[in-house]
C-alpha positions in Angstrom: 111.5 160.2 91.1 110.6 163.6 89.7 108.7 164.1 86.5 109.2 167.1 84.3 108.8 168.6 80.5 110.6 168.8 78.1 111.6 172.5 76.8 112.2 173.5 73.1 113.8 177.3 72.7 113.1 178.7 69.7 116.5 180.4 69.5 117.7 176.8 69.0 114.6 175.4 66.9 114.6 178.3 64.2 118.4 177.8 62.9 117.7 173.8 62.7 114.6 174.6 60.5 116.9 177.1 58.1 119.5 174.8 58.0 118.3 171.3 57.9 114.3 171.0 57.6 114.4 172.6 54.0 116.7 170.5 51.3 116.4 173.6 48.7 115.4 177.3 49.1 113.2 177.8 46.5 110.9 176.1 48.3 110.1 179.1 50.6 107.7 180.2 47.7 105.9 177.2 47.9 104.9 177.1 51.1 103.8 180.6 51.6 102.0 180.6 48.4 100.3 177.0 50.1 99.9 178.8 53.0 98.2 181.6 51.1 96.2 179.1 49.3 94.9 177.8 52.6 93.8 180.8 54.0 91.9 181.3 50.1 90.2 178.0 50.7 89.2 178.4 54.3 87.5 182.0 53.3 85.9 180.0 50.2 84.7 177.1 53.3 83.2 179.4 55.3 81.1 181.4 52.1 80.2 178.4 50.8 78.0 177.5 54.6 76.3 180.9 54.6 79.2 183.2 56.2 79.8 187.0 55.1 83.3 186.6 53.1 82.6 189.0 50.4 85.6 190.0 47.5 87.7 188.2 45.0 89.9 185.4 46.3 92.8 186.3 44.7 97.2 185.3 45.8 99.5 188.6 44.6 103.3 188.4 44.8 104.8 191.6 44.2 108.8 191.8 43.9 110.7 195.5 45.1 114.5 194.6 43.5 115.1 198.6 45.4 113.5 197.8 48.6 115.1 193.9 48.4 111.5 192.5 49.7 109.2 190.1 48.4 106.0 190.9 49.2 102.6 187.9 49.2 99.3 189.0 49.8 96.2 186.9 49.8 92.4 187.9 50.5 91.8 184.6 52.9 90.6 184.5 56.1 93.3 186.6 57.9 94.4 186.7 61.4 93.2 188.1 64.6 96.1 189.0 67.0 95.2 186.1 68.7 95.6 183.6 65.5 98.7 185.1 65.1 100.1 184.1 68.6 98.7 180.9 68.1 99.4 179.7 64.8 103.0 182.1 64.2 104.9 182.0 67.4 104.3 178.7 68.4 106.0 177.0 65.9 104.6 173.5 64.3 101.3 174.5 65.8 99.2 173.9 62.4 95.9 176.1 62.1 94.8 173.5 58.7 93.8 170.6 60.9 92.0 172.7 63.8 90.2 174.9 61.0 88.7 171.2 59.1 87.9 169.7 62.6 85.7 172.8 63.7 84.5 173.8 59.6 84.5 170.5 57.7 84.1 171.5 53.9 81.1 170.3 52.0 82.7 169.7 48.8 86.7 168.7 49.1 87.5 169.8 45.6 90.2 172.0 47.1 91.2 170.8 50.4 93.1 172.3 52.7 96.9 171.8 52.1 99.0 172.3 55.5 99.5 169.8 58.0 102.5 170.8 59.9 103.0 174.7 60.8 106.2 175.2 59.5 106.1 176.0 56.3 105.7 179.9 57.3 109.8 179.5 58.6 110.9 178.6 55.2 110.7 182.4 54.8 113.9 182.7 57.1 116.0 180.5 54.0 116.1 183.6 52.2 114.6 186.7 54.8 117.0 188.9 57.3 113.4 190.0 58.6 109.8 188.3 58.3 106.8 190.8 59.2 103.2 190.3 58.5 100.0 192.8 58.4 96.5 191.0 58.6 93.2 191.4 58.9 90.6 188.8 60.1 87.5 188.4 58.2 85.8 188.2 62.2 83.2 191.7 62.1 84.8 194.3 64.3 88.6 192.4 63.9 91.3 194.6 63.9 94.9 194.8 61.8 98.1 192.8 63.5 101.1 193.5 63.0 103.7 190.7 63.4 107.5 191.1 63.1 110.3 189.0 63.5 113.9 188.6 62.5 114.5 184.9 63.1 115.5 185.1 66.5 113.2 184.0 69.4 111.9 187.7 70.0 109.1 188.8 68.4 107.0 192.1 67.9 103.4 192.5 68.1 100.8 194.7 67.8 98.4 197.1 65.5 98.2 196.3 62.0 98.0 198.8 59.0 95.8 196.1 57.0 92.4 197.7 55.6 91.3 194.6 54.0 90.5 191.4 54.9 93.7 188.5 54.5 97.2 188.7 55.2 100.3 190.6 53.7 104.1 188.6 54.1 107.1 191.0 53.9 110.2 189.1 53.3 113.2 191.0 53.7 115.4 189.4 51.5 119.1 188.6 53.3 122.5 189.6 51.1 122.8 185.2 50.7 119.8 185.4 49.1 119.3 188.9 46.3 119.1 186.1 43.4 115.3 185.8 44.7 114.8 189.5 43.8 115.1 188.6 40.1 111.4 188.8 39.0 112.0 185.8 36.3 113.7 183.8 39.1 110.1 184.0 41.2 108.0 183.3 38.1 110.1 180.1 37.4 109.3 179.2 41.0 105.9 180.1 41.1 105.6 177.9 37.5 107.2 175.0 38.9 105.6 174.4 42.8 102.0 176.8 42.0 101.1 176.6 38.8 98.1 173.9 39.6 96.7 176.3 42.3 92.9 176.2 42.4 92.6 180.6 43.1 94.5 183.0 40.7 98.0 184.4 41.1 99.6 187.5 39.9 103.2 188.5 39.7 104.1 192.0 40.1 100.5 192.6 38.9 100.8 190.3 35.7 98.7 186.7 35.7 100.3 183.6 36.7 98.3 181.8 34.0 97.8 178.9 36.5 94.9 176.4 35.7 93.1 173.5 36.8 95.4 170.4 36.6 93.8 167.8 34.0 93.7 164.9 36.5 90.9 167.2 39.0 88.6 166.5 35.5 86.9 163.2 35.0 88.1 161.5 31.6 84.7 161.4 30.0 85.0 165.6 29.7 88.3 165.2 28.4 89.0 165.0 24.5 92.3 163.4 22.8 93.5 166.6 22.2 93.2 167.7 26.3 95.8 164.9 27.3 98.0 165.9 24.1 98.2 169.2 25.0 98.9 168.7 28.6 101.3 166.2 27.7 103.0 168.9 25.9 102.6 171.6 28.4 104.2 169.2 30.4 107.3 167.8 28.1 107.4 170.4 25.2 109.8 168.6 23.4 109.0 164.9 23.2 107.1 163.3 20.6 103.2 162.2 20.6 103.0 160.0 24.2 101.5 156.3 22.7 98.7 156.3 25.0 97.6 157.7 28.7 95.8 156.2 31.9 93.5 158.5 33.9 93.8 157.9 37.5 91.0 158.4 40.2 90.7 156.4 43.1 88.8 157.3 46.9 89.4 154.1 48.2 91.6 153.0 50.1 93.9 155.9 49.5 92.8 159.2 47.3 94.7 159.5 44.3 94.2 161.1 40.8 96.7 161.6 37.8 97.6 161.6 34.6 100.6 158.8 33.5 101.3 158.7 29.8 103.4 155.8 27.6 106.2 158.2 25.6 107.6 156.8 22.6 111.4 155.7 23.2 114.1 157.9 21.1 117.7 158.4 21.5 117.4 160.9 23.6 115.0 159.1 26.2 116.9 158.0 29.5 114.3 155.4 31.1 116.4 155.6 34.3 115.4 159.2 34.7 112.3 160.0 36.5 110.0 162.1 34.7 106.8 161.6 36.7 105.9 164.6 38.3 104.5 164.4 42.5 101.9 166.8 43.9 100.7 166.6 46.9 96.9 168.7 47.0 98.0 170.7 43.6 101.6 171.5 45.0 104.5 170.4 43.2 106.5 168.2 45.2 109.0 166.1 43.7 109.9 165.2 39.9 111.1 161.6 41.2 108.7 158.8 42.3 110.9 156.2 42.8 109.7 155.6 45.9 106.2 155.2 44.6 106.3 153.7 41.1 108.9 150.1 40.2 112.0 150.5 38.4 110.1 149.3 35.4 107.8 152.0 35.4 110.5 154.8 35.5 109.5 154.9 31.5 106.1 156.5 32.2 105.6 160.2 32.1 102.9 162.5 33.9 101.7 163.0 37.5 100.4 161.7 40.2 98.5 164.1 43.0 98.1 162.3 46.5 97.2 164.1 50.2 98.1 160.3 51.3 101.2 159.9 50.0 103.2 159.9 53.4 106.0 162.8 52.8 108.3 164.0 55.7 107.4 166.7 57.0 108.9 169.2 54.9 107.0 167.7 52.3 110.2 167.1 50.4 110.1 163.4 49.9 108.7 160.2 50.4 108.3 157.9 53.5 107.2 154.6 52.1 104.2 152.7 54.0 101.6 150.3 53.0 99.7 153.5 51.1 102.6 153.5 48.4 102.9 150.4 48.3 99.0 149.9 47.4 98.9 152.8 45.3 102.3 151.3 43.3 99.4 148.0 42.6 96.6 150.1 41.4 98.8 151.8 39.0 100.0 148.7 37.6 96.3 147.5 37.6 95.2 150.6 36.0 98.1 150.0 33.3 97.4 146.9 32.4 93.9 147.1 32.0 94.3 150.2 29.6 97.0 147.9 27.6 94.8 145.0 27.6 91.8 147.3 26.3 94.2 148.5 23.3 95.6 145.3 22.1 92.0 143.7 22.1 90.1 146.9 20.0 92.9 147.7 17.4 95.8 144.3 17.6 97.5 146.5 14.3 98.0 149.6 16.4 98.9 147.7 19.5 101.7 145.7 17.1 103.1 148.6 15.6 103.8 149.9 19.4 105.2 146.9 20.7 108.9 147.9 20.4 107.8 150.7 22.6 106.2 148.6 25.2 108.3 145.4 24.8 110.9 146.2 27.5 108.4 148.0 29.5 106.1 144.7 29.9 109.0 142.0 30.2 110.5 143.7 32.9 107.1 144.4 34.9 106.4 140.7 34.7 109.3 139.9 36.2 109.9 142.5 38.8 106.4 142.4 39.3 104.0 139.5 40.5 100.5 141.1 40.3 101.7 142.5 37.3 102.2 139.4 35.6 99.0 138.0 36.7 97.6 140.5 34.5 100.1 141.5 31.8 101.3 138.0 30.5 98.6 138.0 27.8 99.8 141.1 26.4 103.1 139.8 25.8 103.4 139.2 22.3 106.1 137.2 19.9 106.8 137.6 16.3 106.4 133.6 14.9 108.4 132.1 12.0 105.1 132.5 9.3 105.8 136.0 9.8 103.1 136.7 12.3 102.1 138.0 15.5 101.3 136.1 18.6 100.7 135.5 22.2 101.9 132.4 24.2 98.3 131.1 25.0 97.6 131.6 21.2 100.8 129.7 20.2 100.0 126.6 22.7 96.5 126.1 21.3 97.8 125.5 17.8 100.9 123.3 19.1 100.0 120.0 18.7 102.9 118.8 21.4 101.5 121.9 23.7 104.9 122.9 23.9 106.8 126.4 22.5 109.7 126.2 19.6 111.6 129.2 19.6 114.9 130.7 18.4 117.0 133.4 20.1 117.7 134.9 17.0 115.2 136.4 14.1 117.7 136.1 11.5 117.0 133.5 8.7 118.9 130.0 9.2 118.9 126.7 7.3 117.6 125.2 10.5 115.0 127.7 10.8 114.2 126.7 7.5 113.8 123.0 8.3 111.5 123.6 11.2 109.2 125.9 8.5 109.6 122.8 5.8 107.7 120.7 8.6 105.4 122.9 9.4 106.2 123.5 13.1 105.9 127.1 14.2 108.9 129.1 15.8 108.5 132.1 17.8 111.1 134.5 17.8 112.7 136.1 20.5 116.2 137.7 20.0 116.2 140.3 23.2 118.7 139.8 25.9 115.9 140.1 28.4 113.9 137.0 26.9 115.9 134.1 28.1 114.6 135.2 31.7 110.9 135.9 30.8 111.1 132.4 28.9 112.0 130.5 32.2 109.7 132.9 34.0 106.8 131.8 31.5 108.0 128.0 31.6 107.1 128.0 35.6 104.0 130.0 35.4 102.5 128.5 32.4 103.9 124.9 33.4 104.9 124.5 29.9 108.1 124.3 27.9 110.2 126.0 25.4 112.6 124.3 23.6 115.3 126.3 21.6 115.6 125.3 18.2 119.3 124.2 18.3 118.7 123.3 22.0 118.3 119.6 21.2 117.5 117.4 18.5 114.3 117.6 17.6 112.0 114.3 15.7 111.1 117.2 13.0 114.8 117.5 11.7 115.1 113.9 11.4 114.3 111.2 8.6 114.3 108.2 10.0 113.6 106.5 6.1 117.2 107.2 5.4 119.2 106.6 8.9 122.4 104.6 7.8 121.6 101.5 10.2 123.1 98.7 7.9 125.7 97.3 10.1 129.1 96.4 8.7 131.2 92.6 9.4 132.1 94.4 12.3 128.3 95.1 13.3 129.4 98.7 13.4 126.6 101.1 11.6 127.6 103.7 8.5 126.5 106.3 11.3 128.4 105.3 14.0 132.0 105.2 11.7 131.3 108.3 10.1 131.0 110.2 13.8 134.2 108.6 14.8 135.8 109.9 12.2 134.4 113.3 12.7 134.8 112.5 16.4 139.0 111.8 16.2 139.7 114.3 13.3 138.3 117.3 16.4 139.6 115.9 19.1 137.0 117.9 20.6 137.0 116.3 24.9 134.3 118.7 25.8 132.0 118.2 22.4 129.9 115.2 22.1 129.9 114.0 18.1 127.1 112.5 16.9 125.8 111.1 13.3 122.2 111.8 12.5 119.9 111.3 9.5 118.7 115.1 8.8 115.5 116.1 6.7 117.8 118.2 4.9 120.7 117.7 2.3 122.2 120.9 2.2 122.6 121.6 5.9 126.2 119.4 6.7 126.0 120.4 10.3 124.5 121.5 13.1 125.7 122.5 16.6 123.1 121.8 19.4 124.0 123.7 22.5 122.2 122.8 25.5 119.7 124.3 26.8 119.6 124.5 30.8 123.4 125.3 30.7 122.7 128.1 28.0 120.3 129.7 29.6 122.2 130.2 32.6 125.4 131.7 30.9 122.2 134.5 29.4 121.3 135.0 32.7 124.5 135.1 33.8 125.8 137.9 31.4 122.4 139.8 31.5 123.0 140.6 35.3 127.2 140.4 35.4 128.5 141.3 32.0 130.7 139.8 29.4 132.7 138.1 32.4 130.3 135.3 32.4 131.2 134.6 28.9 133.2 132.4 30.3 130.6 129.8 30.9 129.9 127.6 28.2 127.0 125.8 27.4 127.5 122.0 26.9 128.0 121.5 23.0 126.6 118.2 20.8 128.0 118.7 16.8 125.4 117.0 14.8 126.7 115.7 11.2 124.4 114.9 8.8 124.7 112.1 6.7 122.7 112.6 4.1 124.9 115.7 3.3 127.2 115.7 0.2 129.7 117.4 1.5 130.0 115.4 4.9 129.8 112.1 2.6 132.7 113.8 0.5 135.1 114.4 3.8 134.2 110.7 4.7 135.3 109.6 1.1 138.6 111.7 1.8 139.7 110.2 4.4 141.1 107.4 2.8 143.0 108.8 -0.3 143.9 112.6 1.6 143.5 111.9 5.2 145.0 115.3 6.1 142.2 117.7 4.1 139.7 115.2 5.4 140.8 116.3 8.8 140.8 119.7 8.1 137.7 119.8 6.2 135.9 118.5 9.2 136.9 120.9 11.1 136.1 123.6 8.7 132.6 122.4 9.0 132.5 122.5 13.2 133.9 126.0 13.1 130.8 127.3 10.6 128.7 125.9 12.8 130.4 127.9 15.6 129.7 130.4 13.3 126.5 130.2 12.8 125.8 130.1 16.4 128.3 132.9 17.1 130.2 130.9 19.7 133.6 132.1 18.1 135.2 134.2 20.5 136.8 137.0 19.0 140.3 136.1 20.0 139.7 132.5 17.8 138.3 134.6 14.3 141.5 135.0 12.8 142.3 131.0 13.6 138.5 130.2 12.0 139.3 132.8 8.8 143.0 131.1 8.1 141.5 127.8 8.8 138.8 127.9 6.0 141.7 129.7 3.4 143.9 126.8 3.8 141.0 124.5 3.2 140.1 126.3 -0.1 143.6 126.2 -1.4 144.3 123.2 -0.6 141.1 121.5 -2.4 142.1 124.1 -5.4 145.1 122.5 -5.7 143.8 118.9 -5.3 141.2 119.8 -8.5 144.3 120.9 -10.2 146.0 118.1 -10.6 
């Protein structure tokens, strides 16, 4: 059996790199101006251990609209014809690794940014013709020349180069003259360069790019440095709420800036708006990949050589590094939260409906995050204060939470307040699963208001338990009346001594079964509607009017009938489990009763 080698032509490689390695051609301009950058940093290296690299270190892009070139020069290291062979014709061969193994940097404040060779061929996206003039910084190195037109032949020879660094001549094809538009370029250069540790010019004018904020640590940094950025960043949103710094070396290297924006009308949380760099270049505007749906909210950026990308440095490839760095973030989150709800609890309160949606749904997509975000979760209560779970348990004297799904006044609400016996509200869609969530973490449990009959709303002094020659209780007669004048098969009647005098009714709706038809249309829509929650009408019988129906039912055993079930349907009502369809039914319903008692008073 004969071994052999596998052979890669460059007439085949190059057209696979135009076409398919590069998912957008305005990249191009960032990797020549990170290639450029390189060659800056390697010459900075190299002065900074003792070696004669003398002059500015400086990138220049200079657009010719006549001459249809784009022209970027850099004073870096250069290129002696060697280097050239080496590191330009063969292709993928990357001179960034072999230049750290042999000159490892002192001080990695700029680090060298190319790790795969191939970012000079994203010239041919836009070039006919690719030449370059360079110079080395070597003493006694002479000018190359290098020229190619994107097939696998290649010229080389003397240079015209007087200085040291290198010169790229794109010769821009007819596909590709919307890249001769200076404004076009400076967008670019903007969006992929603008974080570039050296200084670049267009056509002779300033870039105006800067240090990023995250390179800084936050104890130089003022209030006013993060507001600014933030609005360099998103000139048109409001005042972010507040921001996390991020700088880690271990286990991954990772710095940033991630602000909390205030929600508006216009704010699409689905929409990633956190900005990926990769060594100061712009990669990507979305870190799905990286971040959980529930942090999609966030704004800022997150810089990262160990974020895996492919090797166009396009996207993502997810590994155990974004998976830990995903953690930290959340750890870094929820520490800053927790540090802002303990120093100013007013300031924290008045942000909550910002953060409310953010929080439930990290603790539930989230397990580490819950761990340390379920203290900052935090529940308007029925004295018309704020509070945590853990709070609300250690004043429970049954170590158990009361809760209403609604924060809209009630007369059962009201009964629960009479006694004392705190309520927390929580009306959200989203709550019904962070409640069951909290109920097996916390090992606890949270009883709906009108999920059952709680001791509170009862008065056992006045329960009607006289029996009758029949031994038959006052009670038990007056919910089989009720009982036969609904007909109700599916709703269980009962006849209960209530605190109150003014409430007639109540509907109790349970609560497993209840929660499940939340669940159910929080995930699959209205559709699940459908499912109803297994329903208990409660009459009370200390209540005038349900003593007045009972009264009726002898002399006008018809309004009796229809009275009763006036008083289910307002408890329907008030529970809003009247389907739209049945309104009209409910409305008629309660008309007929009023005219028909008008007429009885009449007479």
């Amino acid at each position: 059996m004969r071994k052999n080698q596998l052979s890669v032509h460059s007439e085949n490689l190059l057209p696979i790199i135009k076409k398919w390695l590069y998912s957008d051609k305005d990249i191009f301009i960032r990797e020549l101006i990170s290639n450029a950058t390189d060659a800056l940093n390697k010459a900075r290296i190299l002065r900074d251990q003792g070696q004669k690299v003398e002059g500015d270190l400086t990138i220049s892009v200079t657009v010719n609209k006549d001459q249809k070139t784009i022209q970027i020069t850099d004073t870096g290291i250069g290129m002696t014809e060697e280097e050239v062979e080496k590191y330009i014709a063969q292709i993928a061969f990357s001179g960034a690794e072999e230049f750290v193994s042999k000159f490892q940097p002192k001080d990695e404040k700029d680090p060298i940014i190319g790790h795969f060779g191939l970012g000079f061929y994203s010239a041919y996206m836009v070039a006919s013709r690719v030449e370059i003039d360079t110079l080395s910084y070597q003493e006694g190195a002479t000018p190359v020349f290098w020229s190619c037109d994107g097939s696998s032949d290649y010229s080389i020879g003397a240079g015209q180069r007087a200085e040291r660094g290198t010169q790229i001549t794109l010769h821009i094809d007819e596909a590709s003259l919307e890249y001769l538009e200076e404004t076009k370029i400076r967008t670019l250069l903007q969006r992929y360069s603008f974080f570039m540790p050296l200084p670049i010019s267009l056509n002779e004018k300033p870039l105006g790019n800067k240090a990023p904020l995250w390179i800084k640590s936050s104890s130089e940094l003022t209030d006013k440095d993060y507001l600014d950025f933030y609005k360099q960043m998103y000139p048109f949103e409001p005042e972010p709420l507040f921001w996390v710094h991020l700088n880690v070396d271990y286990p991954f290297r990772l710095q940033g800036v991630l602000f909390f924006p205030k929600i508006h009308r216009r704010f699409d949380s689905n929409e990633s708006a956190i900005k990926l760099f990769c060594n100061r270049v712009f990669v990507s505007d979305n870190c799905k990949d990286i971040l959980p749906d529930y942090m999609m909210v966030l704004r800022g950026a997150i810089d990262s050589p160990d974020i895996p990308l492919n090797v166009s440095r396009s996207y993502l490839q997810v590994d155990q590094n974004v998976r830990q760095l995903s953690a930290h973030i959340a750890k870094k989150i929820a520490d800053r939260l927790s540090t802002h709800l303990r120093a100013d609890r007013e300031k924290y309160i008045e942000a909550w409906p910002e953060l409310e949606t953010f929080l439930k749904l990290g603790i539930l997509q989230d397990d580490k995050f819950y761990d340390r975000a379920k203290d900052l979760l935090i529940w308007k209560n029925s004295k018309n204060e704020w509070t945590t779970v853990a709070e609300a348990l250690e004043r429970s004297s049954e170590k158990k939470i009361t809760y209403a799904a609604s924060d809209r006044e009630s007369p059962l609400l009201q009964l629960y307040r009479d006694k004392g016996v705190e309520v927390l509200f929580a009306p959200a869609p989203i709550d019904t699963a962070v409640i069951q969530l909290l109920e097996e973490k916390l090992s606890t449990k949270f009883q709906r208001v009108d999920g059952a009959l709680n001791d509170h709303l009862l008065d056992s002094t006045r329960e009607k338990t006289v029996l009758d020659a029949n031994g038959r209780t006052e009670s038990a007669k007056i919910a089989d009346f009720i009982r036969s004048a609904l007909s109700l098969k599916e709703v269980e009647i009962e006849a209960k001594s209530l605190n109150s005098d003014t409430l007639p009714a109540l509907l109790l709706l349970d609560e497993e079964s209840r929660r499940l038809r939340d669940y159910m249309m929080l995930t699959q829509g209205k559709g699940a509607a459908m499912m109803q929650p297994k329903k208990t009408f409660i009459v009370n019988t200390n209540s005038k009017l349900i003593q007045t129906i009972v009264k009726l039912q002898g002399t006008q055993p018809a309004i009796a009938k229809e009275m009763a079930q006036g008083v289910f349907d307002l408890s329907l009502l008030s529970q809003r489990e009247v389907e739209s369809a049945e309104m009209d039914r409910v409305i008629a319903g309660q008309t007929q009763i009023l005219e028909k008692l008008s007429a009885l008073i009449a007479q």
